[in-house]
Structures are given as C-alpha cells and as structure tokens.
N, C-alpha and C positions, 0 to 999 in steps of 0.2 A: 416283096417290093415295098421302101416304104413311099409315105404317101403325108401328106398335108395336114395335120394333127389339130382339129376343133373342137374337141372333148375328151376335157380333162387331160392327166400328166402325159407329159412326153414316152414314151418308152423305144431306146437308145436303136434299137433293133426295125423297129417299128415306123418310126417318123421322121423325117427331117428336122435337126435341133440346130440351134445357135448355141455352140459351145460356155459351156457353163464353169467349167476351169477357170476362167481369168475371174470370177467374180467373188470365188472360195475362198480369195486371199482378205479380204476385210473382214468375212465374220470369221476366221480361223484367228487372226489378232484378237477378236471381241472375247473370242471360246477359249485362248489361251487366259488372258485374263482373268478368267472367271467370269465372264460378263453375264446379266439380264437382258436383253435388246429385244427391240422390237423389227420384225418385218414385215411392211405393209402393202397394198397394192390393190386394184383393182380388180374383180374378177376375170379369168382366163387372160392373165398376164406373164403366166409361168411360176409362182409363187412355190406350187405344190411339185412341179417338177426340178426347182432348183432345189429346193429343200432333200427331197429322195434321194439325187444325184450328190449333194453336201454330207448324207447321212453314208452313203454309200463309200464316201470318199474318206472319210474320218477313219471308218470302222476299218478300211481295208488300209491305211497309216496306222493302226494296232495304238495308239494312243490313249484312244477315249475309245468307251464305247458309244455310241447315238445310235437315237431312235426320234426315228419321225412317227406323229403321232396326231391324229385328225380327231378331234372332240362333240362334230357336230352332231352326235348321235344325243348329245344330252340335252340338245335345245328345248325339246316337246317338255321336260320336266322342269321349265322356268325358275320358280321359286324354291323347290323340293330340292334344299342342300343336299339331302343324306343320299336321295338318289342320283341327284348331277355327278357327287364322288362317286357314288359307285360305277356307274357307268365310263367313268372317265378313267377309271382303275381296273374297267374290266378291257376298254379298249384300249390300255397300255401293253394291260396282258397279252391281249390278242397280236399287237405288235411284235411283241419282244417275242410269239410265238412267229411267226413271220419271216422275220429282217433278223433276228438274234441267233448263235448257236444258245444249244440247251443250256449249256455250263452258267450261262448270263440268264436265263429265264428267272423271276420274283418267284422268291418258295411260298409255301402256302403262312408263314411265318408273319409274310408283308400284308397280308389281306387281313390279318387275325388283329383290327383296331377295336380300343375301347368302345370310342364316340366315331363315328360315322360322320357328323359334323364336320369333325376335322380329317376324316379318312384319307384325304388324299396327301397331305401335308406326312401322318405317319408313313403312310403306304411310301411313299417316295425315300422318306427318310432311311425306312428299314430296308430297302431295297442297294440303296445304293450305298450301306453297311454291309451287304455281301458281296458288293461288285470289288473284281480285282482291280479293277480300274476306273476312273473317275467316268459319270455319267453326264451325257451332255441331250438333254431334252426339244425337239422341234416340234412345238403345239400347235397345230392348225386349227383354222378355226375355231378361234377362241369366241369374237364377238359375235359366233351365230347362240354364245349364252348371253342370255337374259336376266334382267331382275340381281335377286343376292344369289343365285346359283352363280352369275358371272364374279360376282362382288368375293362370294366365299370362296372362289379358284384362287381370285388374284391377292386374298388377304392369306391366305395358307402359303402360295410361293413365295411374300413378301414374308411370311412370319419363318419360313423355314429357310432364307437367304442365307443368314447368319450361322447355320449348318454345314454352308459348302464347302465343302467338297466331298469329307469325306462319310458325311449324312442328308447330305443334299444335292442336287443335280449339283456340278461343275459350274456348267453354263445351260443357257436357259432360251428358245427364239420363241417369243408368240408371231404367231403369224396370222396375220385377219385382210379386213379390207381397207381398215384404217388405223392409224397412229393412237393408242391407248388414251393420250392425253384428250383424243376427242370424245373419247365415251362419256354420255353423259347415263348414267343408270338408276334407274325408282329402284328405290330399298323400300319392299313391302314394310318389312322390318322395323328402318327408321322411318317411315312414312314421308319419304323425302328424294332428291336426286343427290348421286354420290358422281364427283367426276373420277373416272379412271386412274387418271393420274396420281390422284390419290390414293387410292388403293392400291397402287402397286408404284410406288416411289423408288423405289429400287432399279426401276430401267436406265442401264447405260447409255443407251441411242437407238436412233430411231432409222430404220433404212426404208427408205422408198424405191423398190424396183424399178427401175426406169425401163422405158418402150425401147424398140431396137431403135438403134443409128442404121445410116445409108449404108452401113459398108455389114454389118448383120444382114439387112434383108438380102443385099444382093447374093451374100456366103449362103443363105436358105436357099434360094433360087438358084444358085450354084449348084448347090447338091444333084436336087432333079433334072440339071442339065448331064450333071454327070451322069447317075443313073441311066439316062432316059435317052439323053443328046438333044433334047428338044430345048431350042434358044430362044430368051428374052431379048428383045430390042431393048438398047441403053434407054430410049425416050418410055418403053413401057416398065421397068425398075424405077425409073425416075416415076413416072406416076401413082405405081404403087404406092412409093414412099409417099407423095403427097398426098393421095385418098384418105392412109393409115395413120398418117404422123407414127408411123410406127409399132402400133396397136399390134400385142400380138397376137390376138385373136383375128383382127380385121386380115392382118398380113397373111395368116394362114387360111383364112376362108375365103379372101381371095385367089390363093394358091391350087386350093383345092379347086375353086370354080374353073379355074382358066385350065386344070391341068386334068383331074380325075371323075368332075362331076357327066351331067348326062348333054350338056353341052359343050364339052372341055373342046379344046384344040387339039388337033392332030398332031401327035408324038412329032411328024413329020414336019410340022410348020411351025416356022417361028413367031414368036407370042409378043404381038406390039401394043401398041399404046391405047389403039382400039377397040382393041382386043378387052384390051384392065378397063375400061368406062364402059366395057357393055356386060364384063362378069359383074364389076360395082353395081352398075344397075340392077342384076338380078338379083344381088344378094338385097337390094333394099327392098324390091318389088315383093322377094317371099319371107321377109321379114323375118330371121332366124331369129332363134331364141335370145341372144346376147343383142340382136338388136332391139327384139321386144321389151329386154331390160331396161336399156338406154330407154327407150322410148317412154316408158313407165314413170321415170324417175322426173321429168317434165312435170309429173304432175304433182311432185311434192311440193309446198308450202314455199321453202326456201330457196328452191330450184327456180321455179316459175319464179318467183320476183327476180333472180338474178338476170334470167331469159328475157323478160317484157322488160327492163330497165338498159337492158343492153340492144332491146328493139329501138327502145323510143329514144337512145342516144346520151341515157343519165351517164357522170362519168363517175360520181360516188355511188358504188354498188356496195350495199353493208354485206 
C-alpha cells in the first residue's frame, strides 16, 4: 500500500506522487541544447526525486544516456582536490553501476588520469569518448562541497564545457539548495572568497522548483482517497493548502499524520478541517527533523535580522 513519503526520494510503487511529466519538458529543451543549468530548491522539496524520474525518462527515449548522481560523499574531504575527484569519480562509477546497462559502464581507461587535480575533468571527458551516445549529467548536491574542492568541480566542468558533446557531458544539471550565483566560497588557495558564479560562468539558467499549487495537493490526497476511500472535506484541502503554502515536505507530513500515523483517522471517517489543525499541531509539538531545520536557521546572522526587522515593522529589509 503506498503511504505519505517524508524521507527522501519518491518511489513510484511506494508513495503517493504529484506527477512529474509535465515538468520534463523545460529541462529536455535545456538538454537538447546542450545546456549547463542549474536546479535549485530547498530541502525535501522533491529535487532528488524529479531528477531520478528525468534520468529514468531520458534513458528509456534511447536518446542520451543520464545518470543521476549525488556528490555529497566528498564534503568531509573540504579542501583535498585530489580526493574530492576521486570520490566523486568513484561515486559516478557506482551509479553508472546502478541505473546503466554494462555496455555504458567507464572502462578502467577513464580512471587511469595523469594529475588527480584535474581527475574529474579527464575522467568525464574519456568516458564519454566511448559513450555510443551523448551523455547527460544530474549532480546532486553539489554545494554540500566546500572550500576549492567546490571551486576545482566547478572550474573542471567549466574548463571541459568546450568539449561537448562528444568529450564532454551533452548537458549538465547541478542541483543543490541554492542558485550557484549565491555561492560565495574561501579558496584556502587564493586566501580569499571566489563567488560561484564565477567559477562556473557557463550556466544557461537557473530553475527554482516551485511548491505544489491547490490543484497538486488535492491530486495527492486524491490518490489515498482512491486507494483507501477515505474523504477529505473541501474546507480541510483548503487548509492544508494554507498551513503548507504548498511545502512539499509540510504537505506530506501532514498527510501522513492525518492518514497512517499513531493518531491518524479512521480509514472510515472523513478528514476535515479540524482534523488538519490538530495533526498541524502535532507535527509542531514533536518537532520533526525538517522542522528542527527551520527552526535552527533563526538563529543565523542574516536570518534573525530579516525576523526582528519585520517584528518591529522596518519596511527596508537589506
């Protein structure tokens, strides 16, 4: 049976999803193209699960081949280029062992670089000199790097752009929490901050995932009607939407609360408006993880001035 999805990607079998097809058509232009772009969003927004579903979608259109591909193993190695490569070359590997037939697996050919420094930049290049077909890259979590380990990813995909196609990915998505141009990064190196966007000047655009619309949440809460037969009152959809503005983390954890937790409603009874303000309530009382986050981020520098400037009624917030 599936159920109300609060950790991590969707899986199709598994969870109730907002169809993710209508949104494959802008980065399929970008990928036709050739494009660099960026995709960004905040945590448990769907990022990781549209991506899969996009990799999945490509490969099975015989086109390109993609791979999606999650970097954040190399954060703990900050500054240490030669490691950051390698680890981000071993966890392409691992992918392509994965999501890929063999035929498309990197020979041991692509691993066998001079300089380590630049490892990733050859590794890519030689790989996708034996692809039958053009290769198209989804890198997650990119800005959980640090330091010049971030710095020397993004100046290797910038220096090997000029390669594409048929020694370099095709097309290119990083995907993080935020838009590249906001990175601002200390280079141990140059003893200085480098902004992103320079470093990687080659980006086409920038997509910001957006939260669900009213007519997404109610299609999620559909599902489980279908499933289940258990009915949402229009006044408790409607305040879903309001609690969440859409949030899809908020939307599904209140899903879950009303519907499979250890308080939920009776498959039997329909789920009203009193119902969504007293799962909200509990969801604030036990403080999940994702709200722990939120809560945390109050206490940064920038944050907290924006918060007390909009207590005390300033109307220029820098």
């Amino acid at each position: 049976m599936k159920t109300f999805n609060t950790a991590g990607p969707c899986i199709p079998v598994d969870h109730y999803m907002v169809p993710t097809t209508p949104q494959f058509e802008k980065f399929k232009k970008l990928i036709d193209n050739k494009r660099y772009f960026i995709l960004h969003a905040p945590r448990q927004t769907g990022k990781t699960t549209l991506m899969l579903q996009l990799m999945k979608n490509l490969n099975e259109e015989e086109k390109y081949i993609a791979l999606y591909v999650n970097i954040e193993a190399a954060q703990p190695l900050r500054n240490k280029i030669e490691a950051v490569n390698k680890v981000i070359m071993s966890r392409i590997e691992l992918m392509a062992e994965i999501y890929l037939p063999k035929e498309y697996h990197p020979s041991e050919r692509c691993f066998a670089v001079r300089s380590m420094n630049e490892g990733l930049q050859a590794f890519l290049s030689r790989w996708c000199m034996e692809l039958p077909k053009p290769l198209v890259v989804l890198m997650d979590e990119v800005d959980a790097l640090i330091g010049d380990g971030l710095l020397s990813v993004l100046r290797q995909l910038r220096s090997g752009y000029s390669q594409r196609p048929n020694a370099f990915p095709h097309a290119l998505c990083l995907i993080g929490l935020r838009d590249i141009r906001d990175y601002r990064i200390y280079s141990d190196a140059s003893n200085r901050h480098i902004l992103g966007g320079s470093a990687f000047n080659i980006k086409e655009k920038s997509i910001r995932l957006e939260d669900f619309t009213y007519e997404q949440i109610k299609d999620l809460y559909a599902q489980h009607t279908t499933d289940t037969g258990q009915t949402f009152t229009h006044p408790a959809i409607q305040q879903i939407d309001h609690l969440t503005r859409g949030q899809p983390w908020l939307v599904n954890a209140l899903g879950r609360e009303l519907c499979f937790d250890e308080q939920a409603i009776d498959w039997k009874d329909k789920v009203t408006k009193a119902d969504v303000d007293n799962a909200a309530e509990i969801l604030i009382q036990r403080r999940d993880v994702h709200l722990d986050q939120l809560a945390d981020k109050l206490t940064e520098p920038r944050v907290a001035r924006i918060i007390e400037s909009i207590l005390v009624g300033e109307e220029n917030v820098e």
